[in-house]
C-alpha positions as CSV (number, residue, x, y, z in Angstrom):
1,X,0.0,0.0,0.0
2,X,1.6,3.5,-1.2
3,X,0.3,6.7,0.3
4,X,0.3,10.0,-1.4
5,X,2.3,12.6,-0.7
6,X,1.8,16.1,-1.4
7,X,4.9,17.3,-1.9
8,X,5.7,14.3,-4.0
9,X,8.3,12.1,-1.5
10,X,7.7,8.1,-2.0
11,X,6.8,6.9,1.7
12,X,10.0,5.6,2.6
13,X,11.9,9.1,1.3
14,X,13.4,11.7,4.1
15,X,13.2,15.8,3.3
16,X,16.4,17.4,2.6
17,X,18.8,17.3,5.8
18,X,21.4,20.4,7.1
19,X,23.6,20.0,9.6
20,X,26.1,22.6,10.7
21,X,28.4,22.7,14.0
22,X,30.0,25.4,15.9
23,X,27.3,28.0,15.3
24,X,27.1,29.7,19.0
25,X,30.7,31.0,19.6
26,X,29.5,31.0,24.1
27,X,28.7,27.5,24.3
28,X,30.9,25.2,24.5
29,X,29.1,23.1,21.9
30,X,26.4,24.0,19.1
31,X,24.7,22.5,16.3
32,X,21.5,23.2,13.8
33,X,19.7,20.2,12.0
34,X,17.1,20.6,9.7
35,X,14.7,18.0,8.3
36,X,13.1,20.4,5.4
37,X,11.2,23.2,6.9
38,X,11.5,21.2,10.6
39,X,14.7,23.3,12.2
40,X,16.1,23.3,15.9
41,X,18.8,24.6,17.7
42,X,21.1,23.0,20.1
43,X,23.6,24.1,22.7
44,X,25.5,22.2,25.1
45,X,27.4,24.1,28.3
46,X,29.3,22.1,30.8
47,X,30.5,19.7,32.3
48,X,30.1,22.1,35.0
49,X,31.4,20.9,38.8
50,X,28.1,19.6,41.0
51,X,25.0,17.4,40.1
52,X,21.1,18.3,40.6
53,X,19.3,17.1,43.7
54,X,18.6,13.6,43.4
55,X,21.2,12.8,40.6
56,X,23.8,10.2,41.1
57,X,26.6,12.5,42.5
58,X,29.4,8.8,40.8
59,X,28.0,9.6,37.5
60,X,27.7,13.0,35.1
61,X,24.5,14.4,35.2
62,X,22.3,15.7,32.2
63,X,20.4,18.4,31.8
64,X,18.0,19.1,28.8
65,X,16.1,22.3,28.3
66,X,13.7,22.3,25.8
67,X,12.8,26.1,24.7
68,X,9.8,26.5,22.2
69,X,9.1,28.6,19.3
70,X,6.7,30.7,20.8
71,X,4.6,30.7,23.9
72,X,5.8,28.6,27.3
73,X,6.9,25.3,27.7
74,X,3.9,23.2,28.6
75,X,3.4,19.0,29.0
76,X,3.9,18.2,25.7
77,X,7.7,20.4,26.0
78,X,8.6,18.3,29.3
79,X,7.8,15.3,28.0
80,X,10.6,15.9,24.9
81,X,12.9,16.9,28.0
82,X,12.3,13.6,29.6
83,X,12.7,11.1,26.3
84,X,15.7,13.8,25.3
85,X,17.4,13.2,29.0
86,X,16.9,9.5,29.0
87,X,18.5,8.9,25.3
88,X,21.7,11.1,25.8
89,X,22.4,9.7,29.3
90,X,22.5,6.3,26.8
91,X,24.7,7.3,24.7
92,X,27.1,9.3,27.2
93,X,30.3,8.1,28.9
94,X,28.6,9.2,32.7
95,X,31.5,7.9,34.4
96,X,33.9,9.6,32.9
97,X,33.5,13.0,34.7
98,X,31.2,12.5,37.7
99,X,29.5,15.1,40.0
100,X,29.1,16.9,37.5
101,X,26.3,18.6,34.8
102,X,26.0,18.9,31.3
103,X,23.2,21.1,29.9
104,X,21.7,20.8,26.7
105,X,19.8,23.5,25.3
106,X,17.1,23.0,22.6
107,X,15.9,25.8,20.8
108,X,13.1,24.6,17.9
109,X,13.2,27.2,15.4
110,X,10.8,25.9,13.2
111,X,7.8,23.1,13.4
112,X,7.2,21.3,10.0
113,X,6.9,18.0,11.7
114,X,9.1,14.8,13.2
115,X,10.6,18.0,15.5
116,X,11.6,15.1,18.7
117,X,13.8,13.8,16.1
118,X,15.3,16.6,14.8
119,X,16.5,17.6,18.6
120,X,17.7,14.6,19.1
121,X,19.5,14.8,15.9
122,X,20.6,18.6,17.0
123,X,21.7,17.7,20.6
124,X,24.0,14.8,19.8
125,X,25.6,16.6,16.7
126,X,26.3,19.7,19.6
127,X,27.8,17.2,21.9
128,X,30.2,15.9,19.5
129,X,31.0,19.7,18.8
130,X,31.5,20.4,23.1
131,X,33.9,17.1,23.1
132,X,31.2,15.3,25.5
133,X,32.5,11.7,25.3
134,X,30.0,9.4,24.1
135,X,29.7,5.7,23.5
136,X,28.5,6.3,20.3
137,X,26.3,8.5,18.1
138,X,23.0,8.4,17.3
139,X,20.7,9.3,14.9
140,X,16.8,9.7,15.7
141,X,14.0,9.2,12.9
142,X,9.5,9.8,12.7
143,X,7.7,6.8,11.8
144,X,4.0,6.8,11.0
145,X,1.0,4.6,9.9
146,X,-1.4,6.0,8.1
147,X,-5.2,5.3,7.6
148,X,-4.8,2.2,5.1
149,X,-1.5,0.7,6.7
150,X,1.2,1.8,5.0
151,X,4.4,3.2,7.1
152,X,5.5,7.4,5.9
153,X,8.7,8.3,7.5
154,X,9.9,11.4,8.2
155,X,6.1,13.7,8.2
156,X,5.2,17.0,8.1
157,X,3.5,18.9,10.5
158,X,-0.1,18.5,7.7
159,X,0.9,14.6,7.7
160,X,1.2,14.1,11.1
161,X,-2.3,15.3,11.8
162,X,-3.7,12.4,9.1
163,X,-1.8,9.9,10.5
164,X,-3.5,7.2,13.1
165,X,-0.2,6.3,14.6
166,X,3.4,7.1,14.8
167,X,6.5,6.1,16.6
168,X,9.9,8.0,17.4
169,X,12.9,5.7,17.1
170,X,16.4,6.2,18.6
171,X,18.8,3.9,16.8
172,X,22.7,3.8,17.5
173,X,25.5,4.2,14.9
174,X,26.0,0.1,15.2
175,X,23.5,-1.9,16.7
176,X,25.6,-3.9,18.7
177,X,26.5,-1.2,20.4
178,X,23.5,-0.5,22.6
179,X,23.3,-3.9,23.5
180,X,23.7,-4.6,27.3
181,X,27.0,-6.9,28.0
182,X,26.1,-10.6,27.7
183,X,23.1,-10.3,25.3
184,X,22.2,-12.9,23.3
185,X,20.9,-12.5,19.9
186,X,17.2,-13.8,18.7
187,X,16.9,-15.2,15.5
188,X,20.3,-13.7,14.3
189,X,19.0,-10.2,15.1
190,X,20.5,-8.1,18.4
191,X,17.7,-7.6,21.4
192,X,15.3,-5.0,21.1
193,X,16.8,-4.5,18.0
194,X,19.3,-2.6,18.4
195,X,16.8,0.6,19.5
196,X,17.9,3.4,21.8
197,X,14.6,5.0,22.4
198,X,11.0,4.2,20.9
199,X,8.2,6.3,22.0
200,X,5.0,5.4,20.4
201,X,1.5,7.6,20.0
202,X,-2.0,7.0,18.7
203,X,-3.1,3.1,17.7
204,X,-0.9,0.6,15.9
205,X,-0.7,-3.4,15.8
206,X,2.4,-5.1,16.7
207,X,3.1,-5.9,12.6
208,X,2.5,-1.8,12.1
209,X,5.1,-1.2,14.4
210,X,7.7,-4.0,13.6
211,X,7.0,-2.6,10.0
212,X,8.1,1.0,11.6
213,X,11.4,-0.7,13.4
214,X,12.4,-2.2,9.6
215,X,11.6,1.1,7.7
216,X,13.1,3.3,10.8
217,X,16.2,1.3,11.2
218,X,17.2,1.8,7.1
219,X,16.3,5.3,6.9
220,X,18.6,5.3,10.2
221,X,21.4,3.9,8.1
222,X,21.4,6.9,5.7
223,X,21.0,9.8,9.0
224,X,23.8,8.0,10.9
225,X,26.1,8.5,7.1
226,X,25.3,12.0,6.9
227,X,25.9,12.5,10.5
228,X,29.0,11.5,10.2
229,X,29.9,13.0,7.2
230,X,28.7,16.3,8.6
231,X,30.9,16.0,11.7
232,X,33.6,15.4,9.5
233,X,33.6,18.6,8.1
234,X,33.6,21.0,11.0
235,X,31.9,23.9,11.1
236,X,30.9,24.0,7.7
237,X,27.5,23.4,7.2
238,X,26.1,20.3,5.4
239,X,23.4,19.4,3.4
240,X,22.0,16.4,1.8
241,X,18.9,15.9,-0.8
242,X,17.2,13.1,0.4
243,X,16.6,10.3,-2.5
244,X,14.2,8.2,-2.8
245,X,14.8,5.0,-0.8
């Protein structure tokens, strides 16, 4: 089943992606990402010395402030802050430089849709850029079911209103990588395969979203190569046509 798409993407085919690094000269990391008209800004201060209350004072601590558009932050804006925390302590070395904070700044410039992603995008191309150690990278993507079945990745703001269900999926640069130590493997394929984060809204069957994981974990491959492309050329900004998968 092949959904429509107005501004003529096949289901499976991302927007255009920007990245650039290094773009706010008093933090001591910064980054932009862009999904076509879906932009956000991210800035990362610290590590600074001491943890917040009822933080584990052995480990870093991290700090994600999520700073909207227009208007002031409401449920919807703390809930990002939460998934945002809980995927970047993942992917962070926390032991490396405990009792202490690292604050990430999110900044959404513009909402066209799949934002979550786009932060998450944002905030660990800004930590690369502030020299946070990490385990590894990862790259986030917007996974949706529409009316009739078929999975649309990457939606606009217009599509993600039509759509009955959608999932946001967190997926390492390797999945090996975010597998606990002593895993097994199920059917030749790593434990929870491979996922980060998945935070799922509206109504989908277990097939719908398995369908999501496949679609989400390819389009994955392509973020996680323009990632790290884009990190490979400094400051300089990056961008990448998406084609049709």
């Amino acid at each position: 089943m092949e959904t429509d798409r107005k501004d003529g993407r096949t289901p499976n085919q991302l927007r255009p992606l920007k990245c650039s690094r290094n773009i706010l000269h008093r933090a001591h990391g910064s980054a932009s990402w862009s999904q076509g008209e879906t932009k956000v800004l991210a800035a990362v201060y610290g590590p600074k010395a001491g943890t917040k209350k009822n933080e584990d004072p052995e480990k870093a601590c991290i700090e994600v402030i999520w700073k909207p558009k227009t208007g002031q932050i409401g449920k919807a804006e703390k809930e990002c802050e939460m998934i945002m925390k809980k995927t970047i302590q993942s992917i962070c070395l926390l032991t490396i430089n405990p009792n202490t904070t690292t604050s990430v700044i999110v900044q959404v410039v513009n909402d066209d849709g799949a934002l979550l992603p786009c932060a998450i995008n944002a905030a660990c191309a800004a930590l690369v850029d502030a020299g946070i150690p990490l385990k590894h990278l990862a790259v986030a993507i917007c996974c949706c079911v529409a009316e009739d079945g078929s999975v649309v990745l990457d939606p606009t703001k217009l599509e993600e209103q039509q759509m009955r269900g959608f999932a946001y999926l967190v997926f390492p640069n390797s999945a090996l990588s975010a597998l606990p130590e002593g895993s097994s493997l199920v059917n030749g394929e790593p434990l929870e395969h491979g996922i980060i984060t998945s935070v799922t809204h509206g109504v989908m069957s277990v097939d719908e979203y398995l369908k999501c994981v496949d679609r989400g974990r390819a389009a994955c491959a392509k973020l996680s190569s323009f990632l790290r492309n884009s990190l490979q050329k400094s400051q300089f900004p990056s961008d990448m046509s998406s084609k049709a998968a």
